[in-house]
N, C-alpha and C positions, 0 to 999 in steps of 0.2 A: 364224774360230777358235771361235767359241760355241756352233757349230753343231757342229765335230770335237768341244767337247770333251762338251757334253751328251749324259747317259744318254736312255736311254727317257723317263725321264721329265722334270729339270730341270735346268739350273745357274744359279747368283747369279753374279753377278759384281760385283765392289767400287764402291761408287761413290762415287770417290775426290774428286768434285766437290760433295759438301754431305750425303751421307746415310751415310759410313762414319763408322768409330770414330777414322780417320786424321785425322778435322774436328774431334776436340775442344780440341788443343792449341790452334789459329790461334782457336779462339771464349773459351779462356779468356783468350788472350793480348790478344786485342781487352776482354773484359770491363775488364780490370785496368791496358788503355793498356800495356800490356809490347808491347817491340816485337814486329812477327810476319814480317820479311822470310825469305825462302824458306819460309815454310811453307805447306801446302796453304789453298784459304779455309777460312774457318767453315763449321761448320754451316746447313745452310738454314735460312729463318727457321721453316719447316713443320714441320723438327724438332724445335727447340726456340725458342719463341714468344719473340721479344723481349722482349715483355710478364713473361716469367720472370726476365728480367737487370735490370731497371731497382731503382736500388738496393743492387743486390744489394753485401757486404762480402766474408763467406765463401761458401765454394765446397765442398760434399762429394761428392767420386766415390768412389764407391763401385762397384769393379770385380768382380763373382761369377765368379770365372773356370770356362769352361761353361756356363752358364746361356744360353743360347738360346731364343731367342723362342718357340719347339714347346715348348718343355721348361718353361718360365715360364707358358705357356697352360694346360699342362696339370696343372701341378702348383696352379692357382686352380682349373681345373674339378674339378679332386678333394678339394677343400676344404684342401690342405696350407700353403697362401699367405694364410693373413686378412688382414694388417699389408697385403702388397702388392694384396689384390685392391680394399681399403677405396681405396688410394691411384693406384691405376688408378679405379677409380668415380668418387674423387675430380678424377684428370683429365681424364676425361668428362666432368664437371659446369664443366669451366674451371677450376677449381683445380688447373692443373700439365699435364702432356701426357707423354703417350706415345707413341713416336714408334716404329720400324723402321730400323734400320741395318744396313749392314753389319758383316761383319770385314773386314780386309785380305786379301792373297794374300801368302802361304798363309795359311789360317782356323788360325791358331796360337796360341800363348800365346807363343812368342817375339815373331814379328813381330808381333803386334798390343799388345800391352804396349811394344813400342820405337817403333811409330807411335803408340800415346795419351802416353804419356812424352817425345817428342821435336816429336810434330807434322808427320812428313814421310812419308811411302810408306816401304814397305821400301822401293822402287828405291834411296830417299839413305841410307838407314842401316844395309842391307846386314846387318842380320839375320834372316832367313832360314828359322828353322826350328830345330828340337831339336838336329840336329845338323849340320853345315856342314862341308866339305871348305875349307879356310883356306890357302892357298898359301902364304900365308906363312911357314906352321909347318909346312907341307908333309905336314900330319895333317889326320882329321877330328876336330874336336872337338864335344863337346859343349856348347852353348853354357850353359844354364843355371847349369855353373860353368862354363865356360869355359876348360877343359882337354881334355886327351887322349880320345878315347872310351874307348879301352883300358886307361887306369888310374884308375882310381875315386878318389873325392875330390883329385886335381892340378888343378893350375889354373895358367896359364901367367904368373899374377902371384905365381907360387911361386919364392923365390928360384933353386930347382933347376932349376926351366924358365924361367930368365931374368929372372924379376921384368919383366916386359912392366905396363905400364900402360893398365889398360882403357879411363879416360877416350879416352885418345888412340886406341886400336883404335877407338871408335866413331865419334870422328871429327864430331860434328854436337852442337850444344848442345841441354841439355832445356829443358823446359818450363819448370822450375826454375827455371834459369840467367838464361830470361828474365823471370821473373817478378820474381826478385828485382831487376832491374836497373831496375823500375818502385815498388819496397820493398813487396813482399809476400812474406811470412814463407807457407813452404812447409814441411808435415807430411806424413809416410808411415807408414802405420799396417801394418805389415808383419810375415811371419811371422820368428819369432827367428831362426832356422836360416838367413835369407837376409842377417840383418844384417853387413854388410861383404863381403862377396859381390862377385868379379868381376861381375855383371849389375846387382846393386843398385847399384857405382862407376857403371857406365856410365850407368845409367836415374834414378838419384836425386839426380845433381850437382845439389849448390845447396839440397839439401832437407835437412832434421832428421828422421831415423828415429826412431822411437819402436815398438817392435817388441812383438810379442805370441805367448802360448805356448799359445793356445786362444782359441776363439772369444766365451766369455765376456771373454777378458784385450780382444780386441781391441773390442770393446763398451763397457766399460769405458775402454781408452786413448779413445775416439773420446769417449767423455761430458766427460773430462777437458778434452782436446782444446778440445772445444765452449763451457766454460765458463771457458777462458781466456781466451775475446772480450771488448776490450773495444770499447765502440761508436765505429764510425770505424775502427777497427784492420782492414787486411785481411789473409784469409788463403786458403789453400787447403790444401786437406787430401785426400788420397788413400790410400782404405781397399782392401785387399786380402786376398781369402778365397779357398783351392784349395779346400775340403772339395767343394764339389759337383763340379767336375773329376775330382776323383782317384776319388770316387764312381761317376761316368759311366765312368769309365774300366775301374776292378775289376767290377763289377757290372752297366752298362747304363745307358744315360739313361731306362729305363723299370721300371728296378729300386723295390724297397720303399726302399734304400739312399740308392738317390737321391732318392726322395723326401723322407725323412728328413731327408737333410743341407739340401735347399731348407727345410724345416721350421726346421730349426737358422737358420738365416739370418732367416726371416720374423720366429724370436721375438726375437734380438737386436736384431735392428732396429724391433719393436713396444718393446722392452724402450727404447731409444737416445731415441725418439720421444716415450716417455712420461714420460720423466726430463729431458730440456734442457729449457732455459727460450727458449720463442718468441719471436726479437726479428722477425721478417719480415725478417730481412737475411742469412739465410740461406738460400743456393739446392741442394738434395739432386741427385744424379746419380746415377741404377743405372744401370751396363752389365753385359755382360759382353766378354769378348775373342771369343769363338768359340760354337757350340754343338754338340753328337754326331749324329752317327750310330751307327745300331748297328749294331754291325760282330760277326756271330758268330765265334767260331774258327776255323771249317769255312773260313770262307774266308777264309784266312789267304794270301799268298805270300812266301816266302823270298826276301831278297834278295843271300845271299851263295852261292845256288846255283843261278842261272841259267846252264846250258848255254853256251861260247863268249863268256860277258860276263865275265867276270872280268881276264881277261889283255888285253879290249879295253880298260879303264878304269886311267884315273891315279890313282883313289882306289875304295874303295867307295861304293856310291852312300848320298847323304844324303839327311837334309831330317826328313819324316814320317811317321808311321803312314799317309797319303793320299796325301802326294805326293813323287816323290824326287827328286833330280838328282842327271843322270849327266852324270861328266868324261870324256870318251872321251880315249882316248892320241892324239895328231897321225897325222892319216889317217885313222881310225878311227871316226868318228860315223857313218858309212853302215851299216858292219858292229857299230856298236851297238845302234844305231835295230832296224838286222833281228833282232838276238838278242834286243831288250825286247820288241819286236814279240811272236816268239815262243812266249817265257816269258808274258807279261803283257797281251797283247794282248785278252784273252777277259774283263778284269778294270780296264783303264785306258787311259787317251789318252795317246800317244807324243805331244809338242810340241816343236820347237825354239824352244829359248829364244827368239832372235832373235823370232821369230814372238811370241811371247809379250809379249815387252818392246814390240814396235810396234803390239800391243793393249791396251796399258796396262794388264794386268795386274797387275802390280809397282806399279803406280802412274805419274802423268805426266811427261813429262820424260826427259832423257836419266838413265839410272840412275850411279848412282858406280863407278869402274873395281874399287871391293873389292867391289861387290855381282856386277859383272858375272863377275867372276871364281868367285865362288863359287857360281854360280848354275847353274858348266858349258853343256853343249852340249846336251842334253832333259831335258824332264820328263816325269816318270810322273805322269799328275794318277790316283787312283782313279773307279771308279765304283760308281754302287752302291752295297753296302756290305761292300765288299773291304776289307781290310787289310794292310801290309806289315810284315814285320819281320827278325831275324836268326835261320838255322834254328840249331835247337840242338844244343849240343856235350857231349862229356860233363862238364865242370864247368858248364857253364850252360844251363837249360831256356830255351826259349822262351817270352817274355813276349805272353802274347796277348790282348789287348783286350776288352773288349763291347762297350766303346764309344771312339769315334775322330771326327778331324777333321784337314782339314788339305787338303782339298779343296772341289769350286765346289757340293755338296747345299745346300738349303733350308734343310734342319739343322743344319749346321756355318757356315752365313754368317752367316745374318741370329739378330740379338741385339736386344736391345731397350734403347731408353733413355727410362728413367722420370725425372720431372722434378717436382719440389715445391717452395715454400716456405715455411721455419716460422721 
């Protein structure tokens, strides 16, 4: 299948056995003695040098959502990174490491935020992507809030749409959950707008949000944070910044834009660094979830106007800007397969799922019956640097990218994880 799905030039594929972002739950749950059954293993030790754990109290991850490893390179070689190119030097020198991982499948801020928050493959916890056909509800929703696609701010923990309870939709304990069960006090340094959030119920059980309305506020909570240590107290603390994403996304990952906001990032955290007081029992973590591609408009494809697919499918198709999944009606996948073929064929890899899931894709193991469900009967991986999205109608333009992720590019997988202690 690695070979159907790679462009001309490359694809990553996850690896879900010690070098993805899927490994950090089972390595902080071993750190802190919290239990860690069904989780993927840790990290390998190559990634992050045991010699970084010993000791160690607190714990800071710090997740730059988009920030990918191309994009982190290049933004030191263009001098816009001091704070982090000092502290890469610095784990060059044995002070810390820098390692290469991946994202998950698909290279997303959904699923990769629900495998570092939970510890398991999408395969177990079956979120999937920006948007998701949900059988349940027998809609596609959007998962970020976790409603309707078609009605803007609902959310199906709305009494109107049933008051549904997200913990229980997710179905798999966090990282949180187990942490605490070992007594370590868990912190989410999170944007305001997401606080109480169907996604933050699901991904933050067990945790104290402490939320922020700019990225000086979240600099600020994180110092806070840091100086409530007292010694022997353990903690973990998970920091979360979109500005470079949303950047990558308006603009390009090779935009002035984006540069800037990586900029924004470098100084809070030269700013964070210079202001706490060093006990050595604290261990730093940069990742990010995913990183871009750039994906022009020109090459953009419509997903709600392919020829003879419409009437063959149970739902519209979902997922990503890269990747989509299609639910064909019963009987119907053969003459779906042929109409994506078609439409999209010149621009992406047609897979049947099945196919997919027995390359461990999704992750190892048999997958959970809501993931398998939602995952439909093919996927559209992109290539290149195609994009997908919905054509436009006369109350709403079409929203079109520079930049994109969500498929197997160099670009959008592999992330980097920086590792210090201060």
């Amino acid at each position: 299948m690695q070979d159907e799905i790679a462009a001309p030039g490359q694809s990553v594929f996850p690896e879900y056995t010690g070098r993805s972002l899927a490994n950090l739950g089972a390595t902080l749950c071993r750190l802190f003695g919290a239990p860690d059954e069904g989780l993927l293993s840790p990290l390998d030790p190559e990634a992050l040098p045991p010699v970084l754990l010993d000791g160690v109290e607190v714990v800071v991850l710090m997740l730059v959502d988009g920030l990918g490893m191309g994009q982190l390179q290049r933004a030191i070689a263009a001098g816009d990174a001091p704070t982090l190119a000092r502290l890469i030097d610095q784990a060059c020198q044995g002070e810390g490491s820098l390692a290469t991982l991946t994202s998950v499948f698909p290279s997303a801020t959904m699923s990769a935020l629900a495998s570092v928050n939970t510890g398991v493959a999408p395969a177990q916890h079956g979120i999937l992507g920006w948007t998701l056909y949900l059988p349940e509800f027998g809609q596609v929703a959007e998962m970020a809030r976790w409603g309707p696609v078609d009605v803007p701010g609902a959310s199906y923990q709305d009494p109107q749409y049933g008051g549904h309870d997200p913990v229980a939709f997710l179905g798999v304990s966090t990282v949180y959950q187990r942490l605490a069960a070992a007594g370590v006090a868990s912190f989410i340094v999170n944007p305001r707008e997401y606080r109480g959030s169907a996604l933050s119920r699901m991904l933050f059980n067990g945790a104290q949000e402490v939320d922020y309305s700019s990225g000086p506020g979240l600099a600020v909570n994180l110092e806070r944070l840091l100086a409530l240590g007292q010694p022997g107290a353990r903690s973990y603390i998970y920091v979360y910044y979109a500005g470079v994403d949303a950047a990558a996304h308006l603009f390009g990952p090779r935009s002035a834009e984006h540069a800037a906001e990586i900029a924004t990032v470098d100084f809070w955290l030269g700013r964070v660094l210079a202001r706490v007081r060093p006990t050595g029992r604290t261990l730093f973590l940069l990742t990010a979830d995913h990183g871009h591609v750039f994906t022009p408009p020109s090459n953009t494809l419509f997903t709600d106007t392919c020829p003879g697919l419409k009437w063959r499918l149970a739902a519209l198709p979902s997922g990503e800007r890269r990747l989509l999944y299609l639910h064909a009606r019963d009987g119907a996948v053969e003459l779906v397969r042929e109409a994506a073929q078609q439409c999209w064929g010149q621009a992406a890899c047609l897979v049947p799922t099945s196919q997919a899931l027995a390359a461990g894709l999704f992750g190892p193991g048999e997958p959970s019956e809501a993931a398998r469900r939602r995952m439909g009967d093919l996927l559209v991986v992109a290539r290149g640097d195609w994009q997908f999205t919905l054509a436009p109608k006369p109350d709403r333009p079409a929203k079109l990218f520079f930049g994109n992720h969500g498929a197997l590019d160099p670009e959008e997988m592999l992330v980097p994880l920086l590792a210090w202690r201060c």
